[in-house]
N, C-alpha and C positions, 0 to 999 in steps of 0.2 A: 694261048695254049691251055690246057687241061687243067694247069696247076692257077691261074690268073683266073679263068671261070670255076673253080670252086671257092676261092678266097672271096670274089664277088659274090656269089650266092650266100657264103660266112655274111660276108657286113652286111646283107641285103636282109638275112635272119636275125642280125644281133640288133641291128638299127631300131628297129624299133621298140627295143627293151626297154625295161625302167628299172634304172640300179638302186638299191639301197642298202648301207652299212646302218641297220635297223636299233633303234638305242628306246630300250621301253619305259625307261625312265622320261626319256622325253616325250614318247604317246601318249604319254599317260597326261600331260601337260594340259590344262583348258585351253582353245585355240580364238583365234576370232576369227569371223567370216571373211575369206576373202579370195575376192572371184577366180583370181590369177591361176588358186590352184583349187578350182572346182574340179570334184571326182579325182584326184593326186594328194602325191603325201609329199613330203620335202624328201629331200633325202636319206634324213635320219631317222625320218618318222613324225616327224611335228606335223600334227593338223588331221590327226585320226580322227578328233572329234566330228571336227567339220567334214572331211569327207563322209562318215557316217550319215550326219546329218543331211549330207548331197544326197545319198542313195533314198533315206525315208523319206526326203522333198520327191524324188524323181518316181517313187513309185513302193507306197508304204507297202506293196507284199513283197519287195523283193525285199525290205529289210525284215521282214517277219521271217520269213525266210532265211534272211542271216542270222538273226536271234535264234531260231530254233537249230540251226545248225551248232553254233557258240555251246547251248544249254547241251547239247545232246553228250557234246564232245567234254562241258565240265558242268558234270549234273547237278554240282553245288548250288550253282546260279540258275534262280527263274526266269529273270529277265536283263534286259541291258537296255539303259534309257540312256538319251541324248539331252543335255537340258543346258536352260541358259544359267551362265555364272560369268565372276569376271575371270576374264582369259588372257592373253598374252598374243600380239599380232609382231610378226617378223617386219622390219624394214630390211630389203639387202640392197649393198652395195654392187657396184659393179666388180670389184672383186669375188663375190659371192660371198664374205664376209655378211655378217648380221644384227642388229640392234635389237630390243625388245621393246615393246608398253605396254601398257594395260590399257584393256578396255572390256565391254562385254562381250561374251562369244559363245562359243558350244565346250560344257564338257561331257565325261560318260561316266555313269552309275550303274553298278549292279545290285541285284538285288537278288539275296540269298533265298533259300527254300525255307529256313528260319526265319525271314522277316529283315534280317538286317539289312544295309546297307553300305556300300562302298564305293567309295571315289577311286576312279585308277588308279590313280598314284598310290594309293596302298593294295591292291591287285597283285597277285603274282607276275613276274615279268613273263611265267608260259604264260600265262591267261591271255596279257596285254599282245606277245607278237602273234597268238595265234588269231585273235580277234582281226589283228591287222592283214592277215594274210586273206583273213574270211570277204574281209570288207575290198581288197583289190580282187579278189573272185567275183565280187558280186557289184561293181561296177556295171553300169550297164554296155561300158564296152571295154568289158577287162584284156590286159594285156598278155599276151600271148607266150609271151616269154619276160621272167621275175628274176636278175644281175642279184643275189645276197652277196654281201660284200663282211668273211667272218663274223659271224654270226656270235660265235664266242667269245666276241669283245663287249658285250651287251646285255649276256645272260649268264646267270649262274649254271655250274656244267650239270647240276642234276635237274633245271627246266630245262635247259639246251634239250637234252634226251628227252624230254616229254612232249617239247613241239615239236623235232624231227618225226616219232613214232605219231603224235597226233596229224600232224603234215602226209604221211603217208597213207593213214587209215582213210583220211577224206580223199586221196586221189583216188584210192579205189574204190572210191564208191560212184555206184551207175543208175543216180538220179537224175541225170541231165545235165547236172549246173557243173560248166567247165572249171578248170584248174588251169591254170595256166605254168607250163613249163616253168621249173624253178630250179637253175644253176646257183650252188653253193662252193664261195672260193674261203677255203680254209687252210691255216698252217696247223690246227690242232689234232693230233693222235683221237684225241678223243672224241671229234666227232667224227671222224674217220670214219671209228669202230662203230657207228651207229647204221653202216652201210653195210651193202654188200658189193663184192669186187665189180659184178657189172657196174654198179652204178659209179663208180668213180674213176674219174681220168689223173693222173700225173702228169703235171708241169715240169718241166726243169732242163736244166743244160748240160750237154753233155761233161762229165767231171774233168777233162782233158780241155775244154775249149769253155773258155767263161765268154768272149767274147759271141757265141754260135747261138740262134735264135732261137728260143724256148721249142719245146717239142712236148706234143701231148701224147701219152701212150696208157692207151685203157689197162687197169688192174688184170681186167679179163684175159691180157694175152702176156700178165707173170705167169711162165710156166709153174705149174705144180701149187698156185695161189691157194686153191681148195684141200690139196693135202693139205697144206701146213694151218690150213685153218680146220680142218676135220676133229680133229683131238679135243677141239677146245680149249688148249692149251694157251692160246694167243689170239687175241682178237688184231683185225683189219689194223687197226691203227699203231697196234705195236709191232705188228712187224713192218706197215711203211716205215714206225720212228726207228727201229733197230736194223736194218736193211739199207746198206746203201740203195740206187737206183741201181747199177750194175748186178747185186746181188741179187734184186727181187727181180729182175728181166734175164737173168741168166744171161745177160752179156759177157764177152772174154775180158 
């Protein structure tokens, strides 16, 4: 039936995604080379370096490319190098659990329009996820659809707001170089508010039946959503936090 061929279509769209609950304290990490996740990050983000490193291996203008995109968007920085140091290689287990060592690897350095120098790990965390975001664009066979998995567990909420609006300025732009769809699952008001009602869907169960299967319902069809945002008086995120779901959908 109608309802089984679009749930297929769903997994046949989502299948192919690549989830990440993105932590930039751990990008920022020196990585060592290793094949398993050429052109990939782990989950968390571990192994930015080395995927960087995959793309200037695979074709130094598309990383020039990514460099010039980086600089444009934080003018601070002239440049972003890849260089050998000693790094940290994952062993995991079949649980997906994980060990660490050391040995040599790739890490990443910028390099100020002053002259200085910086290793990730003391980078700003916008700096660090939006480089990461730059460098799964510029894959040479980047992914079509990007699982963020709360974003606000990993950034402080005033870079939060600075990769969202940075994240946004790059999708519209019409140089060619694709973006790949990027769904953001959040419980925070606050990044809520960095949207607008189109763009965000509601989860949740009806308040009467806890047992009844999640249902999505786009912001866009809260009646009256735009009035109550017109004033200014209240941003997106405080009226999802202050509003039941009933409330904000004008349900009886």
């Amino acid at each position: 039936n109608l309802s089984e061929q679009l749930l297929k279509a769903a997994a046949e769209t989502v299948k192919p995604a690549q989830k990440y609950a993105l932590d930039a304290n751990v990008m920022g990490v020196p990585a060592a080379i290793d094949p398993a996740r050429k052109f990939r990050l782990d989950p968390d983000g571990f192994g930015l370096a080395t995927l960087l490193d995959d793309i200037l291996g695979y074709d130094p203008e598309r990383f020039i490319g990514l460099r010039t995109d980086f600089c444009r968007f934080f003018p601070q920085f002239q440049n972003v190098r890849i260089e050998t140091e000693n790094a940290l290689r994952r062993h995991y287990a079949q649980d997906g659990r994980h060990q660490s060592s050391g040995e040599v690897g790739k890490g990443i350095c910028f390099e100020t329009r002053l002259g200085a120098r910086i290793r990730a790990r003391q980078a700003s965390d916008g700096a660090i996820l939006f480089l990461a975001f730059l460098a799964l664009a510029y894959v040479p066979t980047p992914p079509t659809l990007l699982l963020i998995e709360e974003p606000e567990n990993g950034i402080y909420p005033k870079r939060l707001g600075e990769v969202i609006r940075l994240l946004k300025n790059l999708a519209q732009r019409s140089d060619g170089v694709g973006i790949p769809q990027i769904i953001i699952s959040t419980h925070s008001p606050y990044v809520v508010s960095f949207f607008e009602p189109e763009e965000v869907t509601f989860l949740g169960r009806p308040a009467d039946d806890a047992d009844a299967p999640v249902r999505a319902r786009p912001l866009r069809d809260a009646p009256h959503i735009h009035d109550r945002l017109a004033g200014g008086e209240f941003y997106l995120g405080e009226l999802w936090y202050n509003l039941t779901e009933e409330e904000l959908f004008g349900d009886s």
